[in-house]
N, CA, C and O of each residue as an XYZ file, in Angstrom:
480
protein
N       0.806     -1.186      0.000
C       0.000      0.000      0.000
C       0.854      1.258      0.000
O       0.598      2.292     -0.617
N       1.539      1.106      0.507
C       2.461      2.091      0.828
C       3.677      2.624     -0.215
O       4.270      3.702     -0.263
N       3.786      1.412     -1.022
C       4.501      1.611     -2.338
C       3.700      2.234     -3.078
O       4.263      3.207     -3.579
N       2.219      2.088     -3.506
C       1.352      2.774     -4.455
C       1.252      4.118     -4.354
O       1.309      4.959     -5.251
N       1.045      4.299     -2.793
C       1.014      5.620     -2.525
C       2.425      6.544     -2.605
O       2.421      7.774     -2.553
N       3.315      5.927     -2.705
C       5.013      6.614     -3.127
C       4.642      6.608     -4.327
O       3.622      7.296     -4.282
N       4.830      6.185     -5.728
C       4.969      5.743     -6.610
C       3.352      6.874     -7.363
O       3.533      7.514     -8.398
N       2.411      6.898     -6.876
C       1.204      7.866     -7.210
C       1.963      8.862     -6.879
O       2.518      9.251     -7.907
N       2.410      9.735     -5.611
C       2.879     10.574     -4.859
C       4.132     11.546     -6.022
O       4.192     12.734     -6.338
N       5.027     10.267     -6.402
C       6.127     10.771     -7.319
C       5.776     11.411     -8.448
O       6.371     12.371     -8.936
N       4.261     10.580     -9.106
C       4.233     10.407    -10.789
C       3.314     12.104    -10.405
O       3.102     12.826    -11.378
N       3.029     12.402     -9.546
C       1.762     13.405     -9.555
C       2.813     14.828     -9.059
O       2.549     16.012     -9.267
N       3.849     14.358     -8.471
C       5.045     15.530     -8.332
C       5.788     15.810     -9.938
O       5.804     16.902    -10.506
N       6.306     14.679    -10.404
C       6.627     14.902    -11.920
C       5.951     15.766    -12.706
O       6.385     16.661    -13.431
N       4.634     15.342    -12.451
C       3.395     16.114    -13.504
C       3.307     17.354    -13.270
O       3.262     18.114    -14.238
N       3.264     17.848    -12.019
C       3.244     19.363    -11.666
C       4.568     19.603    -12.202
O       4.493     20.573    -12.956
N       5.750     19.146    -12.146
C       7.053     19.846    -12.408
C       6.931     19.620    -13.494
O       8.109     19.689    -13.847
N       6.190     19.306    -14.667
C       6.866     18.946    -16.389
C       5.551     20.088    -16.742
O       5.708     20.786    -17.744
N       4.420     20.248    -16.017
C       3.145     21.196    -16.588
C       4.046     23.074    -16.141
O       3.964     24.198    -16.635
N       4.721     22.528    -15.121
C       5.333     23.965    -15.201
C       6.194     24.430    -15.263
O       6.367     25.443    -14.586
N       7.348     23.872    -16.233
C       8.596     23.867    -17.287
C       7.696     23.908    -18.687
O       7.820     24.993    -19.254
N       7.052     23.220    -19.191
C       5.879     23.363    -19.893
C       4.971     25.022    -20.403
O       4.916     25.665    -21.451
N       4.326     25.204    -18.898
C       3.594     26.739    -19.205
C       5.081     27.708    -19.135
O       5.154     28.460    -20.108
N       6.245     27.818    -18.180
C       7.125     28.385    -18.686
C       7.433     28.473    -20.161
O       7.144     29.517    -20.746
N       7.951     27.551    -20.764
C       8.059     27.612    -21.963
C       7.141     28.625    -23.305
O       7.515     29.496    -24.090
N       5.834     27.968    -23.037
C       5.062     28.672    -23.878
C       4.490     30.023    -23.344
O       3.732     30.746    -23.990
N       4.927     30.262    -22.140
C       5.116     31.767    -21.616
C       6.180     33.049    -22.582
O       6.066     34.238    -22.879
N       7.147     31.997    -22.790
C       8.655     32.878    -23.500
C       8.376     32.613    -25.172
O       9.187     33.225    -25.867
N       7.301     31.754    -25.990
C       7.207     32.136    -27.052
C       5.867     32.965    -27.243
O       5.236     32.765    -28.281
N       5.443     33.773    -26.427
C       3.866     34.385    -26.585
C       4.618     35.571    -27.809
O       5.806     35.873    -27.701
N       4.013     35.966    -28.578
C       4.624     37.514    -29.418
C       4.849     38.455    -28.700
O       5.563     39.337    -29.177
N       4.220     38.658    -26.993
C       4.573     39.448    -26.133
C       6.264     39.429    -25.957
O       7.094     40.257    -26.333
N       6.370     38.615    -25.495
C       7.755     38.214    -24.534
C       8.945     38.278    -25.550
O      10.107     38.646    -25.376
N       8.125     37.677    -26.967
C       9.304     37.465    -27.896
C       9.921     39.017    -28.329
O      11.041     39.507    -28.478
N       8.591     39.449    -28.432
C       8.941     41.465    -28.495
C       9.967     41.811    -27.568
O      11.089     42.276    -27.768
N       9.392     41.508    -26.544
C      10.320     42.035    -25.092
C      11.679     41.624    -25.363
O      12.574     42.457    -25.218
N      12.080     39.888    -25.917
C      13.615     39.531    -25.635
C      14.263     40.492    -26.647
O      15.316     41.114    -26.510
N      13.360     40.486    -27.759
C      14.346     41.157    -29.366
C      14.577     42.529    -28.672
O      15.734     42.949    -28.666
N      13.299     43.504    -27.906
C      13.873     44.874    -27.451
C      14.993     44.629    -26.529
O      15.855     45.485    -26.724
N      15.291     43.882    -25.694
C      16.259     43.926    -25.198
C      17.591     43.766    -25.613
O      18.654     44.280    -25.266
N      17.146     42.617    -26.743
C      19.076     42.510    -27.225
C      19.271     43.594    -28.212
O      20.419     43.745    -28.630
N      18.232     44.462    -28.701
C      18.752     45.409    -29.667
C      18.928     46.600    -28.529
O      19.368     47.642    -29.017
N      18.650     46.649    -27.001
C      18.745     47.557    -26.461
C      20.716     46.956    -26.081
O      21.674     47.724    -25.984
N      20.737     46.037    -26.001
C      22.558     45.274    -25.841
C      22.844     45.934    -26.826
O      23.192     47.106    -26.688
N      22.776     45.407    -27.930
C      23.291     45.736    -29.039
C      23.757     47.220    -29.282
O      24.906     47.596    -29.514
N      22.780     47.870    -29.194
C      23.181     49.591    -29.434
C      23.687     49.653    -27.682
O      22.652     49.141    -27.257
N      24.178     49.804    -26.928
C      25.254     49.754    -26.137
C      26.630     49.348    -26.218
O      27.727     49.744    -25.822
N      26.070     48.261    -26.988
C      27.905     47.689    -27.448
C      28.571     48.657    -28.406
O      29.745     49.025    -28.429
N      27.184     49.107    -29.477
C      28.157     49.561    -30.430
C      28.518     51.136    -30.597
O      29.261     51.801    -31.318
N      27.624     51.368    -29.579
C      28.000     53.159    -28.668
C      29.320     52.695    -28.017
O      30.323     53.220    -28.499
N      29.549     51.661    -26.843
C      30.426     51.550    -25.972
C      32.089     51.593    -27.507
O      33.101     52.286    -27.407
N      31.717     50.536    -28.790
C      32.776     50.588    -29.703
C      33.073     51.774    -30.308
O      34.223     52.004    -30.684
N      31.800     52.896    -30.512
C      32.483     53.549    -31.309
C      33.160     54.555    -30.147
O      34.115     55.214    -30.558
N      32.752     54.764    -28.647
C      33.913     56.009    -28.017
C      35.240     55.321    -27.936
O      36.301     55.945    -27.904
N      35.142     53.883    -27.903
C      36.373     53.074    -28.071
C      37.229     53.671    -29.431
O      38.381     54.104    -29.430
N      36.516     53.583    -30.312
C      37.128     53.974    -31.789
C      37.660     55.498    -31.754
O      38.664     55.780    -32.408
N      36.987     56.488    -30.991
C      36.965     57.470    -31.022
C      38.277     58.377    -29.938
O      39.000     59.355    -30.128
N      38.073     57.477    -28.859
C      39.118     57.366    -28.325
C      40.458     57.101    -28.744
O      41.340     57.844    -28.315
N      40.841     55.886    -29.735
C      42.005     55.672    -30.174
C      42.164     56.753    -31.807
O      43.109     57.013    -32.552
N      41.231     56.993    -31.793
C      41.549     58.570    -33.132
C      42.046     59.621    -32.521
O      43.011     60.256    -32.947
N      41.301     59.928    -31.278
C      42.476     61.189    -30.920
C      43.728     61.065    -30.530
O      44.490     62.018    -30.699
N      44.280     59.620    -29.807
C      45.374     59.752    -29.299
C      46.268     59.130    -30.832
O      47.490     59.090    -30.970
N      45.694     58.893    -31.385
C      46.838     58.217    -32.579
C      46.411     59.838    -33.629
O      47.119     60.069    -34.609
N      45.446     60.642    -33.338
C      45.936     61.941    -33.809
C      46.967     63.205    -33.263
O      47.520     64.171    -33.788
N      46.869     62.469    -31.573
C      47.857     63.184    -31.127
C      49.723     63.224    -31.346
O      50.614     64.073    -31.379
N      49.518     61.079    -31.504
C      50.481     61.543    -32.219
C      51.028     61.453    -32.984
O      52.229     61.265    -32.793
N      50.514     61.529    -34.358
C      50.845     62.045    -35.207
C      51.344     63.723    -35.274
O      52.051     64.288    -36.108
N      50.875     64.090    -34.418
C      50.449     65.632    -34.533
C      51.970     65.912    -33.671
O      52.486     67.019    -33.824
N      52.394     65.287    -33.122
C      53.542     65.471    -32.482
C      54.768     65.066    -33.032
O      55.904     65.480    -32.802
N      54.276     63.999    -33.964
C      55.418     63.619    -34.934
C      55.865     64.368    -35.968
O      57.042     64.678    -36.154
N      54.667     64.747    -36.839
C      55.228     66.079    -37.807
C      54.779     67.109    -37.245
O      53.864     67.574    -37.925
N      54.965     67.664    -36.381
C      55.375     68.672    -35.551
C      54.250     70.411    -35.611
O      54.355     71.638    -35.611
N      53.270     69.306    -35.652
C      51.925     70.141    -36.008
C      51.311     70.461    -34.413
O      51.364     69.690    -33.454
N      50.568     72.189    -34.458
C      50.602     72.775    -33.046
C      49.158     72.856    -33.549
O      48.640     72.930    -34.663
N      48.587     72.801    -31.934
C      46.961     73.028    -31.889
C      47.421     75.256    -31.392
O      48.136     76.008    -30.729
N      46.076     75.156    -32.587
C      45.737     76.680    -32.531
C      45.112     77.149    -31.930
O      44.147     76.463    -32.268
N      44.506     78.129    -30.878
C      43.844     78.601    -29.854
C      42.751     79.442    -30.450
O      42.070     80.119    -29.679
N      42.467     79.477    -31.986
C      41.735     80.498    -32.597
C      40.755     79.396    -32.843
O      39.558     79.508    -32.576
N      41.484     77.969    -33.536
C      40.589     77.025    -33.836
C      39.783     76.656    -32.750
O      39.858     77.022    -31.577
N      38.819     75.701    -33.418
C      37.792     74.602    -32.434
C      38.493     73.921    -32.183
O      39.578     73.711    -32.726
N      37.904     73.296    -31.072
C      38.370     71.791    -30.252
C      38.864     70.826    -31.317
O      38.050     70.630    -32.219
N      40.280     70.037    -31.430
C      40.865     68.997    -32.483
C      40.974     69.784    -33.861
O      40.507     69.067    -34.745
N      41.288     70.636    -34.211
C      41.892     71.218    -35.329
C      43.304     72.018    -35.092
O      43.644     72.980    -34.404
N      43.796     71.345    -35.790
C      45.225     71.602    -36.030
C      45.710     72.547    -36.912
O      44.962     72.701    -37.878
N      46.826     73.317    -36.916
C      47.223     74.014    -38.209
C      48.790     73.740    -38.578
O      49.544     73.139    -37.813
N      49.084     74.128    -39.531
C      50.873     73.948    -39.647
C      51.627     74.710    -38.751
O      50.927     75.526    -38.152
N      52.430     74.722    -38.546
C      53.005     76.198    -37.818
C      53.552     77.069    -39.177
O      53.748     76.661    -40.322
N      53.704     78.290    -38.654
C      53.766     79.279    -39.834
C      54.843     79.237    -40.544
O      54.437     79.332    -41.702
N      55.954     79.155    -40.559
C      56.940     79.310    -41.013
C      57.014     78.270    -42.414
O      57.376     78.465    -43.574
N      56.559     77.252    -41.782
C      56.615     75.867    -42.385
C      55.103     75.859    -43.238
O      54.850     74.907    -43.976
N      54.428     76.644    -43.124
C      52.982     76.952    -44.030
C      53.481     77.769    -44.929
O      53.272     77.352    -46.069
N      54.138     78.908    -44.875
C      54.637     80.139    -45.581
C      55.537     79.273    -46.380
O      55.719     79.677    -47.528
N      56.143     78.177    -46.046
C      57.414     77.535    -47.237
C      56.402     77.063    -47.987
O      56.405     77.310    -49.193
N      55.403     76.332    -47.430
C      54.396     75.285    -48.305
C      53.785     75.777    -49.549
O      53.805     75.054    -50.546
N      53.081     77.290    -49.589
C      52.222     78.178    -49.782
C      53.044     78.866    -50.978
O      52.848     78.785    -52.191
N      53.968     79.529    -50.302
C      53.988     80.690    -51.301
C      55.236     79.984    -52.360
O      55.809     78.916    -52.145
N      55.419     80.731    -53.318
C      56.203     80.545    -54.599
C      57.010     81.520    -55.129
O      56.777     82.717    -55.297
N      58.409     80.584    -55.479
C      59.333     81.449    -55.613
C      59.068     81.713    -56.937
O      58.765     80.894    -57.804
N      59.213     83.032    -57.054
C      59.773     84.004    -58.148
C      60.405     83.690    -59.126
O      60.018     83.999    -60.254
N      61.705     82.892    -58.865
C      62.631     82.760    -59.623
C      62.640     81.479    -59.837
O      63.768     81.270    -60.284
N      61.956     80.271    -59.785
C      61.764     79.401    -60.319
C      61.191     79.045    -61.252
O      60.026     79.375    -61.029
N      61.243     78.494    -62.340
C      61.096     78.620    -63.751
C      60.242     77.202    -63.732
O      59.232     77.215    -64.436
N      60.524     75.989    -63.015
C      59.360     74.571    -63.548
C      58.015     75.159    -63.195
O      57.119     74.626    -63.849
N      57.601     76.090    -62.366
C      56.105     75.977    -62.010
C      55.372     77.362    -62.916
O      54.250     77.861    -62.841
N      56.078     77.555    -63.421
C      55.932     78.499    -64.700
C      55.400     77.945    -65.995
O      56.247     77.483    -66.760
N      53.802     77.904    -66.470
C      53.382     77.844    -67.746
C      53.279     78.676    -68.659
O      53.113     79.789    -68.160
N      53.291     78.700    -69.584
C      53.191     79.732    -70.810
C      51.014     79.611    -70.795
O      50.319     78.596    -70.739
N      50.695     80.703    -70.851
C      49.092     81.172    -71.219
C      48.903     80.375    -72.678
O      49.524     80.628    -73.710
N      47.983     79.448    -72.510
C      47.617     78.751    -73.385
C      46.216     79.304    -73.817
O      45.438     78.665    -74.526
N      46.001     80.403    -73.379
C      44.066     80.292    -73.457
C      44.074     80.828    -74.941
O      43.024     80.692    -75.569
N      45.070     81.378    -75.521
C      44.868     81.768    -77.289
C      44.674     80.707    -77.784
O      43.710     80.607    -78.543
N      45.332     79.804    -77.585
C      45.234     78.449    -78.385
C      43.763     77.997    -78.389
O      43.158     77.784    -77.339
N      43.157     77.847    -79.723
C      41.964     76.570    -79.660
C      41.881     75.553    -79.906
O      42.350     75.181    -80.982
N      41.269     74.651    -79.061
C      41.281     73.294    -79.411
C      39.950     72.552    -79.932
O      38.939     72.667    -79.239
N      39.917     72.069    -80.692
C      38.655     71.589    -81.401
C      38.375     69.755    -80.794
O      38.874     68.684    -81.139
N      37.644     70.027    -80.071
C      37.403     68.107    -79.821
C      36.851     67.468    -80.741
O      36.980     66.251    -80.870
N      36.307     68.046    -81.342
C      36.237     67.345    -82.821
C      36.498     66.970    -83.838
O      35.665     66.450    -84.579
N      38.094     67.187    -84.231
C      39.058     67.097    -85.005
C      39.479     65.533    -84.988
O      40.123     65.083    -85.936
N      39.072     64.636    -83.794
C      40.116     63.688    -83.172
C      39.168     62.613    -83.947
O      39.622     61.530    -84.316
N      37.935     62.964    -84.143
C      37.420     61.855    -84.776
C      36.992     61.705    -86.138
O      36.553     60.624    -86.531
């Protein structure tokens, strides 16, 4: 008697534990819940890829810094925040043009006409 009643006792504990692993389950595929998991991992998602880009953003300024220290480029106090300029001396070589150099010298071509239609 006493075995039946173990053995009923067990099979009727099983049943409650498999009916409610069971309604769990079809709790987490309702279109409710399934909404809820997708908002959440796209709420992960755009965190990660905010958290990557100050990551990214982070290693641009310091690998602009130094660069900026390597060719020997000075932050300007006139500029905005992260703009750089040449220093002057070394802008004024860049910029201006000598006089007396003859390769960067063209002859005025604008008398000349050219017909694109000749070629064919």
């Amino acid at each position: 008697m006493f075995r039946r009643a173990f053995w009923f006792t067990a099979g009727a504990a099983a049943g409650v534990w498999a009916t409610t692993k069971v309604n769990r389950q079809l709790k987490k595929l309702t279109p409710e819940s399934l909404a809820a998991q997708a908002a959440d991992k796209a709420v992960e998602a755009g965190h990660r890829l905010k958290d990557f880009a100050l990551d990214v953003k982070a290693g641009m300024t310091q690998r602009e810094g130094e660069l900026n220290d390597v060719l020997g480029l000075t932050q300007d106090p006139d500029r905005p925040d992260n703009v750089t300029a040449l220093p002057g001396p070394r802008r004024l070589r860049a910029i201006a043009q000598d006089p007396h150099d003859q390769t960067t010298h063209r002859p005025n071509h604008s008398a000349v006409t050219y017909n694109r239609n000749e070629d064919h």
